[in-house]
PDB file of N, CA, C and O in Angstrom:
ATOM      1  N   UNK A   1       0.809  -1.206   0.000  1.00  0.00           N
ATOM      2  CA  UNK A   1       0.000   0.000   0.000  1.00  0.00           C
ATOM      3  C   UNK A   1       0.852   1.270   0.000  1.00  0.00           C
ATOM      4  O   UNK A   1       0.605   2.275  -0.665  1.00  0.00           O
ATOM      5  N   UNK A   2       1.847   1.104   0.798  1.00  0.00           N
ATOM      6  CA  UNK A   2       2.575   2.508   0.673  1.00  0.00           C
ATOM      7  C   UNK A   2       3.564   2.971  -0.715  1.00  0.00           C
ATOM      8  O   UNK A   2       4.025   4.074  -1.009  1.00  0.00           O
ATOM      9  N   UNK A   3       3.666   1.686  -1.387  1.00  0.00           N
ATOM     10  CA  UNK A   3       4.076   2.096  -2.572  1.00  0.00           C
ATOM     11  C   UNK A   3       3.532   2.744  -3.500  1.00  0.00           C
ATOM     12  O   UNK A   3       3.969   3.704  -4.136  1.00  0.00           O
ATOM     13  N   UNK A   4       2.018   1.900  -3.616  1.00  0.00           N
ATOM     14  CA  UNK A   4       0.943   2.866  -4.186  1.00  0.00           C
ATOM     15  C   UNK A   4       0.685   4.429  -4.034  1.00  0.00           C
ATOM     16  O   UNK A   4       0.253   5.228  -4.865  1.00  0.00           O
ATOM     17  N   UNK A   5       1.107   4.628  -2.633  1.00  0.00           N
ATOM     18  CA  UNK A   5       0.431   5.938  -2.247  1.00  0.00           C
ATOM     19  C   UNK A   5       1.750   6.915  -2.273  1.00  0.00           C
ATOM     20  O   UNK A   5       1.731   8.047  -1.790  1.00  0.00           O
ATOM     21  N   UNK A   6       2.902   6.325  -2.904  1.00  0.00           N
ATOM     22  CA  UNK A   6       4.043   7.705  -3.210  1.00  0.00           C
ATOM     23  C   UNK A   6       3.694   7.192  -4.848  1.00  0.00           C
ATOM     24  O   UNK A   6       3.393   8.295  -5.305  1.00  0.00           O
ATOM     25  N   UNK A   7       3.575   6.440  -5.760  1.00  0.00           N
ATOM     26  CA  UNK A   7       3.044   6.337  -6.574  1.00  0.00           C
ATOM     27  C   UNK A   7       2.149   7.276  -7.210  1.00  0.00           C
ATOM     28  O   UNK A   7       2.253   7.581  -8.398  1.00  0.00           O
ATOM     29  N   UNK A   8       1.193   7.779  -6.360  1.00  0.00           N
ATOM     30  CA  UNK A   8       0.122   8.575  -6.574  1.00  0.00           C
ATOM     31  C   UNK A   8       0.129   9.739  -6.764  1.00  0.00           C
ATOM     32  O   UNK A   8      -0.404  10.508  -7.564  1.00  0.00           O
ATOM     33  N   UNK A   9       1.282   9.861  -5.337  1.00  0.00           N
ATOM     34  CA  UNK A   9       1.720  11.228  -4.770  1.00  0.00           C
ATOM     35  C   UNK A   9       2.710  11.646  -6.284  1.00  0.00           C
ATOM     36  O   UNK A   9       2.349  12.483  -7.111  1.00  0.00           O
ATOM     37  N   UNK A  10       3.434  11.189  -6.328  1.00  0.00           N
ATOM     38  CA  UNK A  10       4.481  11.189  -7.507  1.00  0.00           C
ATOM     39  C   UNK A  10       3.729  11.674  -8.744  1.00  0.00           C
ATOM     40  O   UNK A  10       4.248  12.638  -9.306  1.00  0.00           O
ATOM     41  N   UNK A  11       2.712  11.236  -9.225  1.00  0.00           N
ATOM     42  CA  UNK A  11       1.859  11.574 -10.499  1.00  0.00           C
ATOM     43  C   UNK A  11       1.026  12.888  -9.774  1.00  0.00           C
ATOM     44  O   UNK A  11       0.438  13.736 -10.445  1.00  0.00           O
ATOM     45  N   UNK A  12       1.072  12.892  -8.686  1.00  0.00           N
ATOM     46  CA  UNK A  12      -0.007  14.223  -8.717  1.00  0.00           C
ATOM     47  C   UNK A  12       1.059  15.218  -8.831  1.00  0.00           C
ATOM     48  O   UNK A  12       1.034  15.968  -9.807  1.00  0.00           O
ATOM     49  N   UNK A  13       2.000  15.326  -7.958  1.00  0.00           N
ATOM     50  CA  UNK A  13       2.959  16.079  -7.573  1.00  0.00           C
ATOM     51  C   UNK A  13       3.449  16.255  -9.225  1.00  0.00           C
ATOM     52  O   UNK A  13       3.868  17.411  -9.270  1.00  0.00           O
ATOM     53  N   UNK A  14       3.563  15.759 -10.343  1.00  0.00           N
ATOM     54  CA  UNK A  14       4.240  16.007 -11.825  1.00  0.00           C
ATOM     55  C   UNK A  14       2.825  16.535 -12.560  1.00  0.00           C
ATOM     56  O   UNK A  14       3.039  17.204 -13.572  1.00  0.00           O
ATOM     57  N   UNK A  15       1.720  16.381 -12.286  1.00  0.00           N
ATOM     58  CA  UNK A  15       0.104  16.872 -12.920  1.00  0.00           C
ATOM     59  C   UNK A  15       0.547  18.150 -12.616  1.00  0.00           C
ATOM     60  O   UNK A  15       1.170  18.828 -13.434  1.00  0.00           O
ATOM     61  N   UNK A  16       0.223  18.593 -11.304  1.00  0.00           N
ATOM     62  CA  UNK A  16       0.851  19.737 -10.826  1.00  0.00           C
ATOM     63  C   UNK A  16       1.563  20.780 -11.028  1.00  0.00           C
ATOM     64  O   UNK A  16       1.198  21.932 -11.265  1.00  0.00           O
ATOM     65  N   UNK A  17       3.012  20.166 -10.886  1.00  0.00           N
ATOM     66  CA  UNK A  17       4.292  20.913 -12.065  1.00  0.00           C
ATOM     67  C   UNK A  17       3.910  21.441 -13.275  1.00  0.00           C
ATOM     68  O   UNK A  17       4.026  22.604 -13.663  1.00  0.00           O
ATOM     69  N   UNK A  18       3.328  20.247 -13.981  1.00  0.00           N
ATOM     70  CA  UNK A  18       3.277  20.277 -15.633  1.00  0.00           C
ATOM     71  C   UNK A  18       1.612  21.477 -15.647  1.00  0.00           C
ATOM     72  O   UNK A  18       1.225  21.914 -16.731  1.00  0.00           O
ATOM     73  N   UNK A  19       0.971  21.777 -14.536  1.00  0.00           N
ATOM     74  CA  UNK A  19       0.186  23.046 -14.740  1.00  0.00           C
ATOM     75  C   UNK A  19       0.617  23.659 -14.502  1.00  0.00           C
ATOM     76  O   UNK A  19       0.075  24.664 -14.960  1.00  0.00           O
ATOM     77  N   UNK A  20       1.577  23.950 -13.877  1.00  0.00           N
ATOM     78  CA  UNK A  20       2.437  24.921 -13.399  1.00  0.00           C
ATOM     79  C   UNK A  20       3.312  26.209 -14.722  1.00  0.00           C
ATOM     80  O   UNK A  20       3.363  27.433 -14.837  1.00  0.00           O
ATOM     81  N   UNK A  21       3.911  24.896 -15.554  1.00  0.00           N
ATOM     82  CA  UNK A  21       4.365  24.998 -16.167  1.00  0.00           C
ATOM     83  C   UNK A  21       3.643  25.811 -17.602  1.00  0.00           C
ATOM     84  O   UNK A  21       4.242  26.578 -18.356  1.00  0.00           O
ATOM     85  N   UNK A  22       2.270  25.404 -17.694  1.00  0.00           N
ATOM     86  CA  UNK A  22       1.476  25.569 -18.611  1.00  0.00           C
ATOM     87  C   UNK A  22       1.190  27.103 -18.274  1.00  0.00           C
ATOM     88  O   UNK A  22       0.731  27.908 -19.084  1.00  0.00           O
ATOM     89  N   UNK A  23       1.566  27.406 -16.830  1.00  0.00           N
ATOM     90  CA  UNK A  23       1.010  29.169 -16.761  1.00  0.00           C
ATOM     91  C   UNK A  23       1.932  29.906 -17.881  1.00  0.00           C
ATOM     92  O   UNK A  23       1.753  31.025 -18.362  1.00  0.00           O
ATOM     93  N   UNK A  24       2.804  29.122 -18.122  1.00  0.00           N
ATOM     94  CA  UNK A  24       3.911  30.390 -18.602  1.00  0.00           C
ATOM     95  C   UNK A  24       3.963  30.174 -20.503  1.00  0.00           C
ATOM     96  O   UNK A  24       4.667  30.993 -21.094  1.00  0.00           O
ATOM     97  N   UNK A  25       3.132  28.957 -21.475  1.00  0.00           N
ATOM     98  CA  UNK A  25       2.994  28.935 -22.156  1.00  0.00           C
ATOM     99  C   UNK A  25       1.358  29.376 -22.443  1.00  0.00           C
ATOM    100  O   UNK A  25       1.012  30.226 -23.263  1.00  0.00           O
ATOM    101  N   UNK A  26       0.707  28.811 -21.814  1.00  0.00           N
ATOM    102  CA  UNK A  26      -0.845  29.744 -22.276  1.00  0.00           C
ATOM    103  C   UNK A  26      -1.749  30.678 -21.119  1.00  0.00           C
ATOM    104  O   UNK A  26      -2.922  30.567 -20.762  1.00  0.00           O
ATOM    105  N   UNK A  27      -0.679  31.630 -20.707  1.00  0.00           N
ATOM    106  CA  UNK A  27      -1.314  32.504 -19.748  1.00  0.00           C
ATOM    107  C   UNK A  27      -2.624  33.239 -19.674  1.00  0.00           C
ATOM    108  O   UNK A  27      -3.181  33.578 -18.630  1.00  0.00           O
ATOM    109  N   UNK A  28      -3.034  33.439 -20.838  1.00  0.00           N
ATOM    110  CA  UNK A  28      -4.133  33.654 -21.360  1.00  0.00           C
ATOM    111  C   UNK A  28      -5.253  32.436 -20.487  1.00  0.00           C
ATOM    112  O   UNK A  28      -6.244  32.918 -19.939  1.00  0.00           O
ATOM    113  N   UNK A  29      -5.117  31.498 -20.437  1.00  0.00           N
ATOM    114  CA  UNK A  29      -6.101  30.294 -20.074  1.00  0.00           C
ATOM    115  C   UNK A  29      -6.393  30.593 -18.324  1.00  0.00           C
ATOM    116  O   UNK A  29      -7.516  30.487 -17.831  1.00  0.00           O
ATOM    117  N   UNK A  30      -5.454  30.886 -17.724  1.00  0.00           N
ATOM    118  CA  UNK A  30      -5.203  30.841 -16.264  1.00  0.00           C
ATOM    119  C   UNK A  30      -6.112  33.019 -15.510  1.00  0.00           C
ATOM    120  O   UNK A  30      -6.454  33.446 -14.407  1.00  0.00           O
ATOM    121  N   UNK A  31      -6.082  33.559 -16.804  1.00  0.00           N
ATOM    122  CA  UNK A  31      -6.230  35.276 -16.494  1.00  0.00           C
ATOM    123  C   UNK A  31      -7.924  35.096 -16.142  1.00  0.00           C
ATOM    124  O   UNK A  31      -8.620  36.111 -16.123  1.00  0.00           O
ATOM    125  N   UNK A  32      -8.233  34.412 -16.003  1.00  0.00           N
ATOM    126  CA  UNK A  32      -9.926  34.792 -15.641  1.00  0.00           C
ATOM    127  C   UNK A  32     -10.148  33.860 -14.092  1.00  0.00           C
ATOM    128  O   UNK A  32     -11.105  33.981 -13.327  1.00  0.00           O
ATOM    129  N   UNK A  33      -8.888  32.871 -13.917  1.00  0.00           N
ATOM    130  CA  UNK A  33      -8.903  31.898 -12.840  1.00  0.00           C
ATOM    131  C   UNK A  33      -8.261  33.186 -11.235  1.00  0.00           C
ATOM    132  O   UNK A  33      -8.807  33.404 -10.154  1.00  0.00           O
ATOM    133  N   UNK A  34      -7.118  33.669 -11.749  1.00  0.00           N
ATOM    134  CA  UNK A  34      -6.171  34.817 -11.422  1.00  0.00           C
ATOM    135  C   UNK A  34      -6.707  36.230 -10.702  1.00  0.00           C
ATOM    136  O   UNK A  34      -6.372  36.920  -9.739  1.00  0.00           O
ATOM    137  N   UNK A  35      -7.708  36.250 -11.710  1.00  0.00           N
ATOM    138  CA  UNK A  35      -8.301  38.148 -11.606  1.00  0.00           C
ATOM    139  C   UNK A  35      -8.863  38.463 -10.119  1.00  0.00           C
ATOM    140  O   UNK A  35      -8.706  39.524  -9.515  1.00  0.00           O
ATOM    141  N   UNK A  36      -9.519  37.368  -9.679  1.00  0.00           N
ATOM    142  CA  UNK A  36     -10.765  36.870  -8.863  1.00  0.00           C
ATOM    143  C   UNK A  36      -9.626  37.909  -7.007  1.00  0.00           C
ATOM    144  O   UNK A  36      -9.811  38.719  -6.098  1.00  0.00           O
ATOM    145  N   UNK A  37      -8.361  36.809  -7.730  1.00  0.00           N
ATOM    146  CA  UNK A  37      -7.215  37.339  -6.307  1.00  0.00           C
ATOM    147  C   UNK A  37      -6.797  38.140  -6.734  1.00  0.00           C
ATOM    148  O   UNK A  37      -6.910  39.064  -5.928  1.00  0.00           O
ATOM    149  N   UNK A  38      -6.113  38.593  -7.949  1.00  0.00           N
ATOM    150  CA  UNK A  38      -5.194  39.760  -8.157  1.00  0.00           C
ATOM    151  C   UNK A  38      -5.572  40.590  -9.317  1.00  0.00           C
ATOM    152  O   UNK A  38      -4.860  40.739 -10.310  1.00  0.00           O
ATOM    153  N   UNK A  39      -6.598  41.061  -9.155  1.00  0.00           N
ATOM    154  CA  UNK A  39      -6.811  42.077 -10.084  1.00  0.00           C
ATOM    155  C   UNK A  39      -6.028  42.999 -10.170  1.00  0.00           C
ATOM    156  O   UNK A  39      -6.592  43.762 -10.954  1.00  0.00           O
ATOM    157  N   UNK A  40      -4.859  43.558  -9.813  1.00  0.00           N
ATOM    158  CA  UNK A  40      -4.100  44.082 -10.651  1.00  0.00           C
ATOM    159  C   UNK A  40      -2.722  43.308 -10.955  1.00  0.00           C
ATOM    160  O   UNK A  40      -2.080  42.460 -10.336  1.00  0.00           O
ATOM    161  N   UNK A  41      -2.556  43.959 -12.153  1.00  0.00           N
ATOM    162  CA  UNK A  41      -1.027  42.973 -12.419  1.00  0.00           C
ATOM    163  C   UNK A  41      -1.160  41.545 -12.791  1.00  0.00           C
ATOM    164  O   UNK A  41      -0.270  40.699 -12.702  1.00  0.00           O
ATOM    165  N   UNK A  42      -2.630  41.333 -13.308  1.00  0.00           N
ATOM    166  CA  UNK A  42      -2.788  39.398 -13.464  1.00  0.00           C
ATOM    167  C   UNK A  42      -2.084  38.681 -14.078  1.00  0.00           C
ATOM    168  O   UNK A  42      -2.097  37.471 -13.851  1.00  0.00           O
ATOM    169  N   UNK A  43      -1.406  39.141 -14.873  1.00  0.00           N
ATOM    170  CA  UNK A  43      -0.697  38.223 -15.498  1.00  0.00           C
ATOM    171  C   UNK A  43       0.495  37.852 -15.029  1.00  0.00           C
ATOM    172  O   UNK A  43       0.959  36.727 -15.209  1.00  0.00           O
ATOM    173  N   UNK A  44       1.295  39.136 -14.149  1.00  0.00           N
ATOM    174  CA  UNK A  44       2.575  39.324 -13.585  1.00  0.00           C
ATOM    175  C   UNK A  44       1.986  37.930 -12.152  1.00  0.00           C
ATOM    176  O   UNK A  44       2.824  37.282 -11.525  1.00  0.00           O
ATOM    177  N   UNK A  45       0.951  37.819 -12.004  1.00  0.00           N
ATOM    178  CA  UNK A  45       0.510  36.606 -10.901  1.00  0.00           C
ATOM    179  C   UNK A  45       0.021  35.351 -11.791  1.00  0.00           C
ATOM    180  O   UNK A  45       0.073  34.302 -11.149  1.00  0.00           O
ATOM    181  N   UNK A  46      -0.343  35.238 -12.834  1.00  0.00           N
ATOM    182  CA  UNK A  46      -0.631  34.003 -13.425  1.00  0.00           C
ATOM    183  C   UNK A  46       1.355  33.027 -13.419  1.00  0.00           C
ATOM    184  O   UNK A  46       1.850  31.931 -13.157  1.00  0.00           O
ATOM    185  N   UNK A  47       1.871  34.766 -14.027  1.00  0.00           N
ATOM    186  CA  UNK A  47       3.609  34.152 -13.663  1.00  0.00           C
ATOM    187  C   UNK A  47       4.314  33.061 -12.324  1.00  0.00           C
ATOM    188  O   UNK A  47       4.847  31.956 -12.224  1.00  0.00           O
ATOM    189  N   UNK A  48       3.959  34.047 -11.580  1.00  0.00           N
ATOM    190  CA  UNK A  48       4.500  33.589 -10.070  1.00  0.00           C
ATOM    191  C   UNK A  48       3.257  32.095  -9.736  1.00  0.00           C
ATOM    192  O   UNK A  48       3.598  30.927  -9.549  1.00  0.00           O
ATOM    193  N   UNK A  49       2.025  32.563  -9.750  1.00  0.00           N
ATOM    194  CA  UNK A  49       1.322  30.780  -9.382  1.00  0.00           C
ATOM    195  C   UNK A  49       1.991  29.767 -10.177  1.00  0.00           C
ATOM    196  O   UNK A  49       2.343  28.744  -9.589  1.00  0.00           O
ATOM    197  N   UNK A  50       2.271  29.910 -11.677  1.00  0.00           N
ATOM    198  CA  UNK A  50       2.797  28.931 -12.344  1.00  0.00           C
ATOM    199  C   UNK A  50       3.951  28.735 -11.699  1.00  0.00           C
ATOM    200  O   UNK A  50       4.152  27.521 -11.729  1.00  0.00           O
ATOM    201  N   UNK A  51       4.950  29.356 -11.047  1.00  0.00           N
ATOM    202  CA  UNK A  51       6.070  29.141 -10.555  1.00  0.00           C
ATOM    203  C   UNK A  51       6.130  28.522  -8.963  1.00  0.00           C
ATOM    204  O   UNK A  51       6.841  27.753  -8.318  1.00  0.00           O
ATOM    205  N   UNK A  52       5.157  29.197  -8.798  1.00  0.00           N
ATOM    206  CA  UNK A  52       4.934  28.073  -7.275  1.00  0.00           C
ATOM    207  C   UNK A  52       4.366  26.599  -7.822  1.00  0.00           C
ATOM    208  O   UNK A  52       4.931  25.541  -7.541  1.00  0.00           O
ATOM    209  N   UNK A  53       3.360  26.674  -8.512  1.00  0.00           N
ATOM    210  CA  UNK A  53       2.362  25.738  -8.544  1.00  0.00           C
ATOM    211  C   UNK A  53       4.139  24.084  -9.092  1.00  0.00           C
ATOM    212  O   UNK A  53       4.175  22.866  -8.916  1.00  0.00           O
ATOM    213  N   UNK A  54       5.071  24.990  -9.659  1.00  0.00           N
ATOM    214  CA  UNK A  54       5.814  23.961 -10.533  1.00  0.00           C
ATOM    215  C   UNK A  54       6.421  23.202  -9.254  1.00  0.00           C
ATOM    216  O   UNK A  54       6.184  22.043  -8.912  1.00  0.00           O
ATOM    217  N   UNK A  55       7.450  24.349  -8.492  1.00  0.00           N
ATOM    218  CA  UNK A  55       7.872  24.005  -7.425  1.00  0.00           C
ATOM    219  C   UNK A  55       7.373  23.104  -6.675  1.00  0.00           C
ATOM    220  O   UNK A  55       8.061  22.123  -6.394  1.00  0.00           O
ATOM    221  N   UNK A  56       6.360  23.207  -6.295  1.00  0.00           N
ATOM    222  CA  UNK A  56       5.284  22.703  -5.313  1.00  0.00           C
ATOM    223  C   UNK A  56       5.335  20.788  -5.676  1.00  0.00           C
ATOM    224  O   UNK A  56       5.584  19.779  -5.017  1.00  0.00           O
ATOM    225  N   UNK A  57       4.897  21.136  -7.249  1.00  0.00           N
ATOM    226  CA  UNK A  57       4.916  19.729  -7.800  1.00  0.00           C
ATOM    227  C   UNK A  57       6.055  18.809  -7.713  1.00  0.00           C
ATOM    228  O   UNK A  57       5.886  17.655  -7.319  1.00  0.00           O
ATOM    229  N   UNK A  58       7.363  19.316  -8.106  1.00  0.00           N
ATOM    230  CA  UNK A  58       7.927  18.855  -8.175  1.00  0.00           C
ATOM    231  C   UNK A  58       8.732  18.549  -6.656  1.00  0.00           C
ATOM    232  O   UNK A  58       9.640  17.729  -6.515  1.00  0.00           O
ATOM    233  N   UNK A  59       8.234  19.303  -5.722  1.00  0.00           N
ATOM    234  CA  UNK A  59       8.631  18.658  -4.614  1.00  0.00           C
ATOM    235  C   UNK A  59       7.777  17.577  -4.189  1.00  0.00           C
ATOM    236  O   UNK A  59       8.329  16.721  -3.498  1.00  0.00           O
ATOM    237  N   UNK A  60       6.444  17.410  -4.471  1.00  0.00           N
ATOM    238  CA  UNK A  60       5.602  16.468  -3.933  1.00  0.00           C
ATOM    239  C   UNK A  60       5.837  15.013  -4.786  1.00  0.00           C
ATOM    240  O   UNK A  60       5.616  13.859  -4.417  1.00  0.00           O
ATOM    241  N   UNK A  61       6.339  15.495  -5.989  1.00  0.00           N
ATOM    242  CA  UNK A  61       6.766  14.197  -6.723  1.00  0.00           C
ATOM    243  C   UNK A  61       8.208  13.427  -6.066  1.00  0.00           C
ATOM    244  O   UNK A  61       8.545  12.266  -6.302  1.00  0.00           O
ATOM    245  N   UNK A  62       8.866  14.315  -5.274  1.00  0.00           N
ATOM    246  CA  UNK A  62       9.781  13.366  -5.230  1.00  0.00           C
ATOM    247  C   UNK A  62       9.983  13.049  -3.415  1.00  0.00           C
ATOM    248  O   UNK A  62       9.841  13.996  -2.641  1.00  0.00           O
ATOM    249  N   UNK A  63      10.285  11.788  -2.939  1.00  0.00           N
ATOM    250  CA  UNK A  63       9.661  11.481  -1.972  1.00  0.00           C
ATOM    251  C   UNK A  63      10.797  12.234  -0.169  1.00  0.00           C
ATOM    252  O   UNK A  63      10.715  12.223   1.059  1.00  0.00           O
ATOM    253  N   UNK A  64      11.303  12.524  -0.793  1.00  0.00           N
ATOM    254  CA  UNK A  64      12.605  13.473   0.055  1.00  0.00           C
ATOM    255  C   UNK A  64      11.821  14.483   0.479  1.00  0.00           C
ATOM    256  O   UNK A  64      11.654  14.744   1.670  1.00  0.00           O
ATOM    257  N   UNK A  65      11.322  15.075  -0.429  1.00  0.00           N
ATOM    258  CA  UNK A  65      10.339  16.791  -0.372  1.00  0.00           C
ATOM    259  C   UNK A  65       9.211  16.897  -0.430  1.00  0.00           C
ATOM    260  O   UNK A  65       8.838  17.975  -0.892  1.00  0.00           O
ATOM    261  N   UNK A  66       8.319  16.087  -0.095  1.00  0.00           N
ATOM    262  CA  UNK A  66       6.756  15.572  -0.118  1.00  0.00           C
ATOM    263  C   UNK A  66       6.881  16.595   1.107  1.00  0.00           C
ATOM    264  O   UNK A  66       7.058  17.763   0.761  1.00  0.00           O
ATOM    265  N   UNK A  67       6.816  16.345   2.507  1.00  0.00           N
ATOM    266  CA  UNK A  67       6.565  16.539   3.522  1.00  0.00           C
ATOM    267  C   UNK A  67       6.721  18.374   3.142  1.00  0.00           C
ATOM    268  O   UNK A  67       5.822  19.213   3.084  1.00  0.00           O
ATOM    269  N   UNK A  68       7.588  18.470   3.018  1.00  0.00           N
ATOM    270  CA  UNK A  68       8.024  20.046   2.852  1.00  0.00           C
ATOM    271  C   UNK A  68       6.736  20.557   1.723  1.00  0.00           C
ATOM    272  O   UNK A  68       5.969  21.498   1.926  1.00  0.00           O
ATOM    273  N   UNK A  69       6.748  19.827   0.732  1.00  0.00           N
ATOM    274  CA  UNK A  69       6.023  20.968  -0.438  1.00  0.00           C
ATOM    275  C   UNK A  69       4.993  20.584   0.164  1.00  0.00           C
ATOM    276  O   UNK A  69       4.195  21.506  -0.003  1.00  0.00           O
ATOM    277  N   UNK A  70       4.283  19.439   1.035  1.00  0.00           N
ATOM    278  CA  UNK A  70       2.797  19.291   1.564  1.00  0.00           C
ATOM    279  C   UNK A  70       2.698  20.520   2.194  1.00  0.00           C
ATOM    280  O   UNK A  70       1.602  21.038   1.979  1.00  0.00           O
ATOM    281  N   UNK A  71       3.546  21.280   2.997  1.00  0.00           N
ATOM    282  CA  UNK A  71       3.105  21.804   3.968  1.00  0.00           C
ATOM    283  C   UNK A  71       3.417  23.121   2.787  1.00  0.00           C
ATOM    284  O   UNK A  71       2.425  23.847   2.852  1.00  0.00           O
ATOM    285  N   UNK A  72       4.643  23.823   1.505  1.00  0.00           N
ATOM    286  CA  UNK A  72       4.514  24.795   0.944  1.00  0.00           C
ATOM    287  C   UNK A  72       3.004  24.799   0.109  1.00  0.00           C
ATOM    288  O   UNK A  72       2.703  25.808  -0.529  1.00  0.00           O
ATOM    289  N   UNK A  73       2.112  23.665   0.147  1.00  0.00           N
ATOM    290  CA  UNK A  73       0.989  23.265  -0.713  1.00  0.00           C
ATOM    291  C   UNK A  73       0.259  24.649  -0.107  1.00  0.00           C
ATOM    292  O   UNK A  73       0.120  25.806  -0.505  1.00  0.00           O
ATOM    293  N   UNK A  74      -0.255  23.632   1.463  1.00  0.00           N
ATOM    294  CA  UNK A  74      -1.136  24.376   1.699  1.00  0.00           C
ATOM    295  C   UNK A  74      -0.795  25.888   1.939  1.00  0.00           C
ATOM    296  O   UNK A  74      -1.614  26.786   1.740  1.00  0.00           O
ATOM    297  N   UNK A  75       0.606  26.112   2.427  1.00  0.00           N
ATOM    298  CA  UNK A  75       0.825  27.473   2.482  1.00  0.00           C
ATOM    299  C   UNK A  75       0.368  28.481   1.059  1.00  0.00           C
ATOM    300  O   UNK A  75       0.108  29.682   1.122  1.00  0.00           O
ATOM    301  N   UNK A  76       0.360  27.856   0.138  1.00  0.00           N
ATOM    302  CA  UNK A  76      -0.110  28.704  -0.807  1.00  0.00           C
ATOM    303  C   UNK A  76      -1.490  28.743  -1.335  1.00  0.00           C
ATOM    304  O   UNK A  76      -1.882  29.650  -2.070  1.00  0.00           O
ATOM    305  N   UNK A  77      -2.528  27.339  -0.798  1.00  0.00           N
ATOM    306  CA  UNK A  77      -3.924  27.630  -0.603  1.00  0.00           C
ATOM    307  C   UNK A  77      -4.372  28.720   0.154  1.00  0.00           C
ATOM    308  O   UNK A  77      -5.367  29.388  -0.127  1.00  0.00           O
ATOM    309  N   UNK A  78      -3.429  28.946   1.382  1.00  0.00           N
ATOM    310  CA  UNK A  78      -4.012  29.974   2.054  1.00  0.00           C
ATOM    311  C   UNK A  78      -3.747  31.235   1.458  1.00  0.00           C
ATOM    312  O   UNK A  78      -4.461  32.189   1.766  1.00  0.00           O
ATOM    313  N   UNK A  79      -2.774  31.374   0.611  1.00  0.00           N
ATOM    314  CA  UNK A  79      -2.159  32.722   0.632  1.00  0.00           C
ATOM    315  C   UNK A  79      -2.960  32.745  -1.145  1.00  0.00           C
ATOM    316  O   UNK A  79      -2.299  33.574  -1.770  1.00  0.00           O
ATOM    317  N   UNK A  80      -3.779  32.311  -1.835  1.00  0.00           N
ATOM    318  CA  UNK A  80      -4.437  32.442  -3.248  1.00  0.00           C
ATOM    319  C   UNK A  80      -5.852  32.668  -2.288  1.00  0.00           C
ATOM    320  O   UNK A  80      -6.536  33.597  -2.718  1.00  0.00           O
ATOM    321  N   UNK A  81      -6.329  32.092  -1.254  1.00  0.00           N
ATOM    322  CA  UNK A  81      -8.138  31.994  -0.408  1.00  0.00           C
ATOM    323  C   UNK A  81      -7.885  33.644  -0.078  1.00  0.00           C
ATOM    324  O   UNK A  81      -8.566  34.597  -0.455  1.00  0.00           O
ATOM    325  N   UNK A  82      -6.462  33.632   0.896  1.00  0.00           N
ATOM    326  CA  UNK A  82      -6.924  34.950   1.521  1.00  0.00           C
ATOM    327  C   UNK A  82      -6.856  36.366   0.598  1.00  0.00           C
ATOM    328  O   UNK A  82      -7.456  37.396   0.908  1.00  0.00           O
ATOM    329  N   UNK A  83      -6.009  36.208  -0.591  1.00  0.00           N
ATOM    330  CA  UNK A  83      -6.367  37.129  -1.377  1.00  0.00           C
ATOM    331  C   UNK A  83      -7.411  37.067  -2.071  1.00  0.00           C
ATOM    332  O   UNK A  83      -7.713  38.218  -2.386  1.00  0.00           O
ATOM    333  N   UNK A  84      -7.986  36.481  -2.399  1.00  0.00           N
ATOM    334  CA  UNK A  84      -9.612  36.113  -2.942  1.00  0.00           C
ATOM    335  C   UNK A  84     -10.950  36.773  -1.638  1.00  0.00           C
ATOM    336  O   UNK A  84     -12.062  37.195  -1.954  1.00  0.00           O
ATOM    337  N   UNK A  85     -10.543  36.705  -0.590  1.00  0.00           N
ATOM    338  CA  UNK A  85     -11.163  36.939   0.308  1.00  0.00           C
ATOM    339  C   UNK A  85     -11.060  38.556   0.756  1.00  0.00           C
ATOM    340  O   UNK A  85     -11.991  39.297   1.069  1.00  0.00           O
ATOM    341  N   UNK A  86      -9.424  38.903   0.675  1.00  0.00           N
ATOM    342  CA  UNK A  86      -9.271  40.650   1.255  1.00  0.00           C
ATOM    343  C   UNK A  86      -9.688  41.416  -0.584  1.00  0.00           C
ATOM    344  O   UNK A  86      -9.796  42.627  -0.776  1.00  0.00           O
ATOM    345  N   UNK A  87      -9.836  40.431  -1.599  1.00  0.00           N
ATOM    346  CA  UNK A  87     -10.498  41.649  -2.775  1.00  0.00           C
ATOM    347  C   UNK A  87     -11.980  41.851  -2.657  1.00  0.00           C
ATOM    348  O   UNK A  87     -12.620  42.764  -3.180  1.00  0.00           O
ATOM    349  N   UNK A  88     -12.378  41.024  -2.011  1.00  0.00           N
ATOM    350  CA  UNK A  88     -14.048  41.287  -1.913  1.00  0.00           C
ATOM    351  C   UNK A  88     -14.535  42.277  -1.360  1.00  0.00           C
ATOM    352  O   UNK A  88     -15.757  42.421  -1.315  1.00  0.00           O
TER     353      UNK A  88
END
């Protein structure tokens, strides 16, 4: 079972990355997801999520840095909620 479940972790953690990655080839796709938190400068933030979002992945893919990017994960759920929350 626990092989399965870094298995998993491993493919989510590279899904991840590889959206990550996608901010910086079709930014356009991500500017209406973006606006909601950072209406100004969206694209200069579609930049930086893709750059966390890669990081993030690629630490969760590999089983050394799971623990760490689990916890940079949620640090950056909170920090995309609470700007979604102080633009309202």
């Amino acid at each position: 079972m626990p092989q399965q479940n870094s298995r998993a972790a491993t493919v989510a953690g590279l899904v991840l990355a590889g959206t990550g990655l996608s901010h910086f080839v079709v930014p356009q796709v991500y500017e209406s997801f973006t606006k909601p938190a950072f209406p100004d400068n969206t694209r200069t933030h579609v930049y930086i999520d893709g750059g966390i979002e890669t990081v993030v992945g690629l630490g969760l893919a590999a089983r050394k840095t799971r623990k760490l990017a689990l916890a940079g994960l949620v640090a950056y759920l909170l920090y995309l909620g609470g700007n979604v929350v102080r633009q309202k």
